[in-house]
C-alpha positions as CSV (number, residue, x, y, z in Angstrom):
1,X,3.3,13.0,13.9
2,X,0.6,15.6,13.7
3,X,-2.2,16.8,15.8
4,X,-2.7,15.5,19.8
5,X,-2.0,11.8,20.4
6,X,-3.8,9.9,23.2
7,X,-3.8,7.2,25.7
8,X,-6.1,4.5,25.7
9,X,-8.0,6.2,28.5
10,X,-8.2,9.8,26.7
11,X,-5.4,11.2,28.2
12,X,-3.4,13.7,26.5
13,X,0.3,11.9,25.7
14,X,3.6,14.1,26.7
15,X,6.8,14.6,24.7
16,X,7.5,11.7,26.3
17,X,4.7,9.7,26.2
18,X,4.8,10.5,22.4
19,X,8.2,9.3,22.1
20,X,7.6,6.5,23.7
21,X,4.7,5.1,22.0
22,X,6.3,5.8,18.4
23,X,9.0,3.4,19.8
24,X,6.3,0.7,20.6
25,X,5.4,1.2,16.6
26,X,8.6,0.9,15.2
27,X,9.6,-2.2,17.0
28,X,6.0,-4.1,16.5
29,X,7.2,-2.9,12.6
30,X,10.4,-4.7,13.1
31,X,8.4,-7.2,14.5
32,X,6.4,-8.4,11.7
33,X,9.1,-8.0,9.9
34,X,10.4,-11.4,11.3
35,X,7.8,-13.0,12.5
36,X,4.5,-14.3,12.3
37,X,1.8,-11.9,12.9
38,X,-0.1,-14.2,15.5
39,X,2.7,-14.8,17.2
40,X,3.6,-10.7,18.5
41,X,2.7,-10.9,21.9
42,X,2.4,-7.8,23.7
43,X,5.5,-9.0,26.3
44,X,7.9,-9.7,23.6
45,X,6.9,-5.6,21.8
46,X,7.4,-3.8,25.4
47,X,10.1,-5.8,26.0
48,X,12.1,-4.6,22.4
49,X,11.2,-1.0,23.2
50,X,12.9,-1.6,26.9
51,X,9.4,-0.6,28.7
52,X,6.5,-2.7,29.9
53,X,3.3,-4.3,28.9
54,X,1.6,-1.7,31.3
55,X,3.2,1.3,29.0
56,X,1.8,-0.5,26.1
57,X,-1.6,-1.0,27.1
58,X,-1.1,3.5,28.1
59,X,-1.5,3.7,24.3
60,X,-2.7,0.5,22.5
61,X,-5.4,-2.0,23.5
62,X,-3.7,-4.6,21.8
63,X,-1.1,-6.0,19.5
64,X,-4.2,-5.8,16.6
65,X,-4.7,-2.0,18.0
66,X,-1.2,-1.2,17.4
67,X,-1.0,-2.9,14.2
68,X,-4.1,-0.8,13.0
69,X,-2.0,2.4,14.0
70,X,0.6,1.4,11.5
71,X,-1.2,0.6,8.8
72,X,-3.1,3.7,8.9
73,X,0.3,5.7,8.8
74,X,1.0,3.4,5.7
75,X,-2.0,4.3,4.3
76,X,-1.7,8.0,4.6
77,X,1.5,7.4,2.4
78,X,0.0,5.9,0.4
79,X,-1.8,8.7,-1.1
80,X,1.7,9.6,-2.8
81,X,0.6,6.6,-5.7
82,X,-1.9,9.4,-6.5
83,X,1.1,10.7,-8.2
84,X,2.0,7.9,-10.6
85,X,-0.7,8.5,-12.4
86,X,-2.6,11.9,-11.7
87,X,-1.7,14.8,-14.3
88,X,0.4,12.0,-16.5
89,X,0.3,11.8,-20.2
90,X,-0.9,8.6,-21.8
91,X,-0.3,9.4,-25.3
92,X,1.9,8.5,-27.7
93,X,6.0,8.1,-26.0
94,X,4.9,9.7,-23.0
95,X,2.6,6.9,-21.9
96,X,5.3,4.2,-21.8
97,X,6.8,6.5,-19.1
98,X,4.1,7.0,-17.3
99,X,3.2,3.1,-17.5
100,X,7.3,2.2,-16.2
101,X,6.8,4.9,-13.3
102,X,3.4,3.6,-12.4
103,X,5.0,0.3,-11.7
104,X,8.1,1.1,-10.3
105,X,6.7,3.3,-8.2
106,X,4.0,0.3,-6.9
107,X,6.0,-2.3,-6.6
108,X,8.3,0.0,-4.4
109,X,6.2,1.0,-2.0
110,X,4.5,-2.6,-1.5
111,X,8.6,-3.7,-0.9
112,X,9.1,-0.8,1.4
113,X,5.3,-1.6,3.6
114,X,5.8,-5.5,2.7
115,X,5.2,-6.5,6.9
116,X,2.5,-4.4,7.5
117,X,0.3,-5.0,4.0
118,X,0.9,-8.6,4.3
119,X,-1.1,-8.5,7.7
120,X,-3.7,-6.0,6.4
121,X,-4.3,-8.6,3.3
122,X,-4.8,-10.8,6.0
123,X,-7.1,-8.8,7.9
124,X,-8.9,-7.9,4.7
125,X,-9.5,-11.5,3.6
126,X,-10.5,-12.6,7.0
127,X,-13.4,-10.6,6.5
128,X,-12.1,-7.7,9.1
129,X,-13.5,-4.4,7.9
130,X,-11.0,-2.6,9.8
131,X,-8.4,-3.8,7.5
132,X,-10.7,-4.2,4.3
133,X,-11.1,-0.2,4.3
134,X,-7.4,0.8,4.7
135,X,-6.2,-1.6,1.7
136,X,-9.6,0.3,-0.2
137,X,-8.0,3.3,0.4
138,X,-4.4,2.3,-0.7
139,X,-5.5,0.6,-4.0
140,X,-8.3,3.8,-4.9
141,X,-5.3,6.2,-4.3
142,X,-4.6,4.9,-7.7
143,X,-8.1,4.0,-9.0
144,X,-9.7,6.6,-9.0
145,X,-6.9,8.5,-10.8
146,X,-6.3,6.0,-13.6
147,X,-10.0,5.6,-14.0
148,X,-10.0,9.1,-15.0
149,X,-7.2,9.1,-17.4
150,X,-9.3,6.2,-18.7
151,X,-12.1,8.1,-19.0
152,X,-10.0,11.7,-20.6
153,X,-8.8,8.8,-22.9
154,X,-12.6,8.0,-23.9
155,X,-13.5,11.9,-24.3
156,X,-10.7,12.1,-27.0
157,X,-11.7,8.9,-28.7
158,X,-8.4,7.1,-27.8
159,X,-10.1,4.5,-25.8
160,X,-12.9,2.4,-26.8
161,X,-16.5,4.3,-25.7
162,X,-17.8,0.5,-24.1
163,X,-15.0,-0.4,-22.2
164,X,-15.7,0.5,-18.3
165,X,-13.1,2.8,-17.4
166,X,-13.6,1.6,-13.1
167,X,-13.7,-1.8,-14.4
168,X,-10.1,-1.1,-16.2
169,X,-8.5,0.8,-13.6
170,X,-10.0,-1.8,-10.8
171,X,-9.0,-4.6,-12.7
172,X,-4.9,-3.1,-13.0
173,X,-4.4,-2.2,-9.8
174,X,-5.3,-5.6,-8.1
175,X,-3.0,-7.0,-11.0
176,X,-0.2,-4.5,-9.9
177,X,-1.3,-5.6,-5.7
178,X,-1.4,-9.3,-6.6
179,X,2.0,-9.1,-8.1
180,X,3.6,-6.9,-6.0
181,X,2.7,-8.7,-2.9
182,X,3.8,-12.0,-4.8
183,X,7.5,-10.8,-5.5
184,X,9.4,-13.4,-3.8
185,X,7.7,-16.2,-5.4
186,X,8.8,-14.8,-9.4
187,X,12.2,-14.9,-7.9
188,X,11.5,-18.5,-7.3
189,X,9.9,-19.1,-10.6
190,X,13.2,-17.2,-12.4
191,X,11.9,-13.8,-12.9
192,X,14.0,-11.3,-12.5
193,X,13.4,-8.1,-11.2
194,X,14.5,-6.4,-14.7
195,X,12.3,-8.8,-16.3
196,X,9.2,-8.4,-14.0
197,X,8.5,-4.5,-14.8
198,X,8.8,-4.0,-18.2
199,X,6.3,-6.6,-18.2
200,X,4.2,-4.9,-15.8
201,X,4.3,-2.0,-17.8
202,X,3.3,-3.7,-21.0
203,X,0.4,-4.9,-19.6
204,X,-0.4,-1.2,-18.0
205,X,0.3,0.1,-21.3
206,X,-2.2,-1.9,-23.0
207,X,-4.8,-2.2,-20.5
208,X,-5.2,1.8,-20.4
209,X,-4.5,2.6,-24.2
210,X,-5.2,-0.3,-25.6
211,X,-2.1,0.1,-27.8
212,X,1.5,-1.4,-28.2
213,X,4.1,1.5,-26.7
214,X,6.0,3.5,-29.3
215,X,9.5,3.4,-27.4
């Protein structure tokens, strides 16, 4: 935790007080974990971190507050996806690598923030801008970068000079969220996990390079 953390009324929080309110975080994360988003209740958070609703309210104006806390620490993470594609070769072998890490790396941070993005969907879809902007910022952590291999691709005259390189990279990463947050339900349909991200990959591959992979 960086910089000076607050209490709702602009207080200054102690050692203490810091402690305690990242233990109000990590159990509403357990939380949702388990149960429904609507139904965390204030009570039932203070009550797992072994303090009251009045310490809660000290740092959080609500359970939606809190929840907005800990999907903006998600988010800040999030700018490691940066990495998956940012500086990474998409020609000729190399590319199939960097297509197999893009995807394992996605799909493994969606499984690791899996409570948390499920409510910010949520959020985002009920029209919440709140919400809307922190899943922007999660998916263009990876945009942006792949729309700029796409468009080093174009330069070179590897990629096509009418294909919209934002309109690729946009159109992959919701692929790669849409999948990723529907992981359980290919379980149910058969997929496997070692079936699921070659797949993935494939697709990645041929959406950016427009090419089968030389493997």
């Amino acid at each position: 935790m960086t910089g000076q953390v607050r209490t709702v009324d602009g207080r200054v929080a102690g050692r203490r007080g810091q402690a305690t309110r990242q233990k109000l975080l990590d159990c509403l994360g357990e939380m949702l974990s388990s149960s429904p988003y609507r139904d965390v209740k204030v009570i039932d958070v203070a009550r797992k971190a072994g303090t009251s609703p009045a310490t809660f309210y000290q740092y959080f104006p609500d359970v939606e507050g809190a929840v907005l806390e800990l999907a903006d620490e998600m988010a800040r993470e999030g700018t490691e996806l940066t990495g998956l594609v940012s500086g990474r070769s998409w020609v000729g072998k190399a590319a199939w690598g960097t297509s197999e890490e893009l995807v394992e790396g996605f799909l493994d941070f969606w499984r690791r923030h899996d409570a948390i993005l499920r409510v910010v969907d949520l959020g985002a879809a009920e029209g919440d801008k709140r919400f809307n902007k922190i899943r922007l910022k999660i998916l263009n952590s990876v945009t942006n970068s792949l729309t700029d291999a796409v468009k080093e691709l174009q330069s070179k005259g590897r990629v096509d000079k009418d294909v919209s390189p934002a309109a690729l990279a946009g159109s992959l990463v919701v692929m790669l969220s849409s999948v990723a947050s529907h992981q359980k339900s290919f379980q149910g349909w058969g997929v496997k996990q070692a079936e699921l991200k070659p797949t993935l990959a494939l697709l990645v591959h041929l959406g950016v390079t427009g090419k089968k992979p030389a493997r």
